[in-house]
N, C-alpha and C positions, 0 to 999 in steps of 0.2 A: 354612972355609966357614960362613957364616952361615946358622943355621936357620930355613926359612919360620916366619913367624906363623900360628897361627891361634887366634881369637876366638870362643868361642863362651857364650852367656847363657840362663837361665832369664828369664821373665817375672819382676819382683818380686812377692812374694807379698802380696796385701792382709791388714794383722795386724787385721782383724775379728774371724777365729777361731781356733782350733787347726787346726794341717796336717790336712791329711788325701790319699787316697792320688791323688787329681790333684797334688795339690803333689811327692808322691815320685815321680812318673811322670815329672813334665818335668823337674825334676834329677835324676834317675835315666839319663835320656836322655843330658842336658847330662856328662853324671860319665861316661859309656861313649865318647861324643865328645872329650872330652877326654884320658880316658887312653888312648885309642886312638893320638890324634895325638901324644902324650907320646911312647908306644913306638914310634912311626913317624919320629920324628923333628924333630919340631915344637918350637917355642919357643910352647907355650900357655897362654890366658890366659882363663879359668873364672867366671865372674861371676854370683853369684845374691845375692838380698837382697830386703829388705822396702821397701812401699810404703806412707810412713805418715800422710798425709796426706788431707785432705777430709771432706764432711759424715759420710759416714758414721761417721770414727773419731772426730769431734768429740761428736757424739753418743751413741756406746757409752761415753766416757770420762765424761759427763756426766751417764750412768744409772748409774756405779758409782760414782760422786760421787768421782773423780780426776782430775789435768789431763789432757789428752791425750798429753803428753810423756810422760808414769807411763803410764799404758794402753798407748802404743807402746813404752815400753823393756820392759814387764812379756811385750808379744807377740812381739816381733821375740826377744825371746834367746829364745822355744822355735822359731821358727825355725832360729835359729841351729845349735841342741839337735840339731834335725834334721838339719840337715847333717853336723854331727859324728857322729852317733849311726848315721848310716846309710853310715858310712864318702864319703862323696862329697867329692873331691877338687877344689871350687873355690878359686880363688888370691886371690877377693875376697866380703865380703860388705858390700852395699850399704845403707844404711839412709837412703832421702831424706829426715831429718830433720837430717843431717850439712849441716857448713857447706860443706864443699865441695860439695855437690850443689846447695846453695843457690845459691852464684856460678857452677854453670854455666846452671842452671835463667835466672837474672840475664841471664847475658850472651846466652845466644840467644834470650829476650826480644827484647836489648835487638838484637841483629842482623835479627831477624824484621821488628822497629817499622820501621828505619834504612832496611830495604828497601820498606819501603810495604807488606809483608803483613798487619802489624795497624792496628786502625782502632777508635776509640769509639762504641756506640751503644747502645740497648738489647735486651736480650733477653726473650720472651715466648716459652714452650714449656713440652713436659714433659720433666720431669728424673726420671730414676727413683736415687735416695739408693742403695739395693741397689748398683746396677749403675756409679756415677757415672758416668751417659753421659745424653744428650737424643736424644729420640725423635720422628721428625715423626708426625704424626697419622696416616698412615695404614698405620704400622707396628704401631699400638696394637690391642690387643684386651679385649674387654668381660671382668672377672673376674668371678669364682662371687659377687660382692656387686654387682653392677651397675657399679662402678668403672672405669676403664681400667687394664690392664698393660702392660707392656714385652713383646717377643717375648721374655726369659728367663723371665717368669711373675711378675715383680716387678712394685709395685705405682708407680705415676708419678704425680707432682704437679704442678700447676700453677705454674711462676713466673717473674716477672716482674721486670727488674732492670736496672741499668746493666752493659754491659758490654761486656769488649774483644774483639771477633771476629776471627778468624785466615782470612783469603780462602782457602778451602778449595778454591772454585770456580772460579778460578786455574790452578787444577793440575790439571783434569782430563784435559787431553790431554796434557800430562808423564807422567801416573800411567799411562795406558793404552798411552800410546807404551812405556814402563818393563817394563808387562806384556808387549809386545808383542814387545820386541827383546831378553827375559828372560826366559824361558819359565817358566823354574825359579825365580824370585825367589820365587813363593809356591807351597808344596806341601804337601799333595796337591793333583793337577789337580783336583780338583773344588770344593776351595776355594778352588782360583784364579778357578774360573768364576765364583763365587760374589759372587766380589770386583770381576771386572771387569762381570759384571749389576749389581751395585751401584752403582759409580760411571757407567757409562753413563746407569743412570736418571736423572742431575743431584747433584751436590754442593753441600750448601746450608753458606756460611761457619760455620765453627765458633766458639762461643761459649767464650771458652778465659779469662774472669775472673769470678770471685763475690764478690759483696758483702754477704751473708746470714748468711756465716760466717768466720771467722778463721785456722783454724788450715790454714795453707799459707805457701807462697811467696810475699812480699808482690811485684807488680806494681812493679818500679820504677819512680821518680816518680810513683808512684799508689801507695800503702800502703794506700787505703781499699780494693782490693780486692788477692786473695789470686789465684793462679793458678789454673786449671781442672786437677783431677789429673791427667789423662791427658799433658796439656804439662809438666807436672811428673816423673811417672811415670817416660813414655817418657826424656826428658833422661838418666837413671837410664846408660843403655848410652857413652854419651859423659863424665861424670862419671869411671867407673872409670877408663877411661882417662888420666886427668891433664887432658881438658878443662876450660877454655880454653888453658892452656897445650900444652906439649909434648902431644901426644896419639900417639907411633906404633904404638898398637896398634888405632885407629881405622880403618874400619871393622869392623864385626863379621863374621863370617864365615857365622856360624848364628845367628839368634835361634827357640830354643825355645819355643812359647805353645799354650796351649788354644783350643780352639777358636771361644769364645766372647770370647776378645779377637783374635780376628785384624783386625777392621775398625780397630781402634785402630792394630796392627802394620804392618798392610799398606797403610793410606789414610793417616793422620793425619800417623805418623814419617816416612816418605818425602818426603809434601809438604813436614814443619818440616825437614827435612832439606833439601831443595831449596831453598826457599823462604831459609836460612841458607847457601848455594852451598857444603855440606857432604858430602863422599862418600854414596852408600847402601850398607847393609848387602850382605850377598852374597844371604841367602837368609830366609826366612820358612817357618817349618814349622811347622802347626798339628796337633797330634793331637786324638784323639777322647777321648769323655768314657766312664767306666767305670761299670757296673750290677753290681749283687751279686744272685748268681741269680737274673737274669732280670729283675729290679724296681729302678727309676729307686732311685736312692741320695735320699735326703730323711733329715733328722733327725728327722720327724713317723712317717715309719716307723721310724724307729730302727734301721737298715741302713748305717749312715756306716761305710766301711770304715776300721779307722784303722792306718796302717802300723804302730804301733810292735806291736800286736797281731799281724801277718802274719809281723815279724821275730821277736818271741817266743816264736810256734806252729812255724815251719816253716824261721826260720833265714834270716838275711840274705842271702845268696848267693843261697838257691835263691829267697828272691821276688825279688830282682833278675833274676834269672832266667828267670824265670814271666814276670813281668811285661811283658816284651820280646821272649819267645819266644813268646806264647800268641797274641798278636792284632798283627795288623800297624800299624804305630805309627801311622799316620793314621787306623784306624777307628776306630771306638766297639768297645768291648772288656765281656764280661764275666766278672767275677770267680768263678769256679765251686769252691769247696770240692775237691770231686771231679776237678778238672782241675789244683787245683794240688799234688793230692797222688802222680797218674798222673804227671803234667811230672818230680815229687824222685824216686818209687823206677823211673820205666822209663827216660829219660833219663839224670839224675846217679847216681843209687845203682845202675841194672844197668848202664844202657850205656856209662857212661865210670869210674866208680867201680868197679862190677867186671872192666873190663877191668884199670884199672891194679890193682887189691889179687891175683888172682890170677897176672896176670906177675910182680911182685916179690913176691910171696909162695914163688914157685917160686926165683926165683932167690936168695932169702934162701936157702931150703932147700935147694938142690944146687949154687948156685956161689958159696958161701960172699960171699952178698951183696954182690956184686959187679958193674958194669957188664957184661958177659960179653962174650967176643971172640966174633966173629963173621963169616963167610963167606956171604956175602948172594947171594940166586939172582936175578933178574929180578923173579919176581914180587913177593921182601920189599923192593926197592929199588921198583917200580913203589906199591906202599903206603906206605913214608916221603915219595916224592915227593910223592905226592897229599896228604900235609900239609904242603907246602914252602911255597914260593915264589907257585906258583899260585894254591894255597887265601888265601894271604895277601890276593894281589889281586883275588881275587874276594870277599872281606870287606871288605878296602878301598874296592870299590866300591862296594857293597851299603852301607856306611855312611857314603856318602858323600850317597846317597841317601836315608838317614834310612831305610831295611828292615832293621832291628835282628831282624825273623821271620827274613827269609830267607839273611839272615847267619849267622844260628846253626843254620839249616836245612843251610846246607853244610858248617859243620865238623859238624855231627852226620851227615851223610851218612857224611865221613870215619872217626866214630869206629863207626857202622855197618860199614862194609867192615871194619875193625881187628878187630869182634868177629866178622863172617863168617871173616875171614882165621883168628885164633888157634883158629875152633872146628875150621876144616878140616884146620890143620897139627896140632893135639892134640900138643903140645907134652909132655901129662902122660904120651901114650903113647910118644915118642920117648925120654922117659928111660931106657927099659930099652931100646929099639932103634938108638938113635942121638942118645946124649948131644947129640955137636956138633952137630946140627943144631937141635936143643932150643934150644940156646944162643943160636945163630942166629936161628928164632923169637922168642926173651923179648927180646933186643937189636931186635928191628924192631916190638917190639909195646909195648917202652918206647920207644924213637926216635919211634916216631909220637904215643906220648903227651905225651910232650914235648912237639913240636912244637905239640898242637892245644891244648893247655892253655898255652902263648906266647901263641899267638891268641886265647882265654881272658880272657884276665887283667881286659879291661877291664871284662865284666860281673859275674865273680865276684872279684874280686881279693885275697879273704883264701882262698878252697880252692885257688887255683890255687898262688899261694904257698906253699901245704903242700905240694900235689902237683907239684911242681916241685923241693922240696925233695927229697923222696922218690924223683924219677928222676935224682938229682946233678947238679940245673942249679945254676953256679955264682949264687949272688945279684946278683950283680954284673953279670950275662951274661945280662938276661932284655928285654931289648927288642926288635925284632922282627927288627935283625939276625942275632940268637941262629939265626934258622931257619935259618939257612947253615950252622951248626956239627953235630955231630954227636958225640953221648953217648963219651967214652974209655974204653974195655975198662980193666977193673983199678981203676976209682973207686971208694971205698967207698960202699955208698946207705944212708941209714938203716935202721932197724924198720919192716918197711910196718905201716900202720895205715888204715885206713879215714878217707875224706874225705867220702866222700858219705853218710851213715846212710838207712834206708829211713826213712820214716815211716809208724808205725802210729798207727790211730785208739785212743785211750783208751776202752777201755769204760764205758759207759752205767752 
């Protein structure tokens, strides 16, 4: 039997800067959706990468007196850096400065022209460089210099130019119809509203060629002007695939994005998508943007969270962890010192760390470290259940939904009742009253640990791996059919040792 596809993509990251912890959030996201669908059964296909093209990078490379090509190889490998570095499991990395991205970027071009969606004329607008996007007038707002901004706070210039427009306004009763017979195409519902008050106000044809600067995708049959990033960009999710040729992992399933480009995601690709009589994506999921105590993250306050520090401080797992547990993936989220230190020692370090270190610790000590046989009452079988099969599907749902919170809200329920359970049965007191039963207990109280650290693995994937180790799951046996199975009496388990450490603060 052939295993379903699923596809799912990070935004590419613009190599303007150094990552920072937006960038680890939406592949962070993207890496727990993929391995999820991995252990479920999936044939999946991971795609994140740089976007490296437009004025913007034209111009950072020409303030540090290098070509642009040198400036985006120098940025894109610490992306790269990141992927690696943070364990994330994507199958592709994308860099639109590659030739293949070129010929596709080319040919739906050149399908877009063929159909009559693009047209030559001139453009007159503001364009804000920051943001590479154009802004109509009455979206702008007067800056702290008397200036106009963009509605990101960036600052927008005047210009005027030849160039190719993409009939944007075409497509707006496609787009709505799309919204309309889709409910879930764009999520969260409120950035759906968002999107569909948007395009009702009127679509005005997108301006999608420049001729001011160079460095892009030359326009074919027109070299004197370069593509509009975002037509470029976007193309980026079709590219991996093998587009123009063979493409059968097209469409996408998930596209990951901040919030701040979903009008690109949700209006632009769909239409070039249509507009080139091309599948649409399944879904659009926009999350929120993140604050560090309290206060808008800006470089000028000098508050830029930067992950490789969070992984440093407190250990890759558990900000993985944090990071997906603390605030629900669509809102605006803030990063609390004090929250992510309560999430490692009461969560990982007591709640699931100390359940597993004191069951195998016992049965290191009185059943010669051993899986232990077992005679199971009602109730120890009613608590293995409740990490089965159900729990599974009630996480599968929940991230199917993109509630990466409330996913991990329910197997922490489960791993809640485990420690309600072992404190009631007192296992430590059963040993001088009733060995077997004792036995009985640490088999249901590693069975279930088992089982929730199965469910596990996609967000923490290097402790779960330990602690799997630790309860004799075979290696080989850890994908999500494993929850059918059941621990054999007489295994050897290793040395328990500690997977989850508390964290203490370093004194002052």
């Amino acid at each position: 039997m052939t295993a379903p596809k699923y596809y799912v993509t990070t935004p590419i990251y613009y190599v303007n800067d150094r990552p920072h912890i937006g960038h680890a959030y939406t592949t962070l996201a993207a890496d727990v959706m993929a391995r999820f669908k991995r252990l479920d059964g999936f044939d999946v296909y991971f795609l994140t990468g740089t976007d490296e093209h437009g004025q913007k990078i034209q111009r950072s490379a020409e303030s540090k007196g290098i070509t642009p090509q040198q400036f985006t190889d120098e940025v894109s490998a610490v992306f790269r850096d990141l992927a690696d570095d943070f364990n994330f499991s994507n199958n592709d990395f994308i860099r639109t400065t590659e030739d293949r991205h070129k010929r596709a970027c080319a040919e739906l071009w050149r399908r877009l022209e063929a159909a009559g969606h693009i047209y030559l004329d001139k453009y007159a607008g503001w364009y804000a460089v920051s943001d590479e996007a154009f802004y109509d007038e009455a979206e702008l707002k007067e800056g702290p210099d008397g200036g106009k901004i963009a509605p990101t706070g960036k600052p927008v210039e005047w210009v005027e130019e030849e160039s190719y427009f993409f009939r944007l306004s075409a497509f707006e009763d496609r787009l709505l119809e799309l919204y309309e017979n889709q409910p879930d195409f764009i999520l969260p519902k409120g950035r759906r509203n968002e999107v569909i008050s948007f395009v009702k106000g009127g679509l005005q044809d997108l301006s999608i060629s420049r001729t001011t600067f160079d460095w892009g995708v030359p326009v074919p049959g027109n070299e004197r002007h370069v593509m509009y990033v975002w037509l470029d960009a976007l193309t980026n999710y079709l590219t991996a695939t093998g587009w123009p040729d063979a493409a059968p992992r097209w469409p996408a399933d998930l596209h990951l994005v901040g919030k701040d480009i979903l009008r690109f995601h949700a209006i632009y690709w769909p239409a070039f998508l249509m507009g080139a009589d091309l599948p649409l994506p399944g879904r659009v999921f926009a999350h929120g943007w993140w604050t560090n105590e309290g206060e808008k993250i800006s470089k000028s306050l000098g508050n830029v969270i930067d992950p490789y520090e969070l992984q440093e401080t407190f250990g890759l797992d558990q900000t993985r962890y944090f990071l997906l547990r603390e605030v629900p993936f669509g809102n605006d989220g803030d990063f609390r010192r004090e929250a992510m230190v309560t999430r490692m020692n009461s969560d990982l370090a007591n709640n699931l760390g100390n359940l597993a270190q004191r069951s195998l610790s016992m049965i290191a000590k009185n059943l010669d470290g051993e899986v232990p046989a077992a005679t199971l009452t009602a109730e120890d079988e009613a608590l293995i259940t409740a990490a089965g099969p159900a729990l599974l599907d009630e996480v599968r749902g929940l991230l199917d939904g993109q509630a990466f919170n409330r996913a991990l809200e329910a197997v922490w329920a489960v791993i809640s009742e485990a420690n309600v359970y072992i404190d009631a049965q007192a296992p430590w007191t059963l040993k001088k009253t009733d060995p077997e039963r004792m036995a009985s207990v640490l088999y249901t109280v590693i069975e279930t640990v088992r089982r929730v650290t199965l469910i596990l693995q996609p967000v923490m994937p290097e402790s779960t791996a330990k602690l799997l180790d630790l309860v004799g799951q075979p290696a080989d046996k850890r994908d999500f059919a494993a929850l059918e199975d059941r621990l054999v009496s007489g295994t050897s388990l290793p040395k328990p040792e500690g997977v989850f450490p508390r964290y203490v603060e370093a004194e002052a």
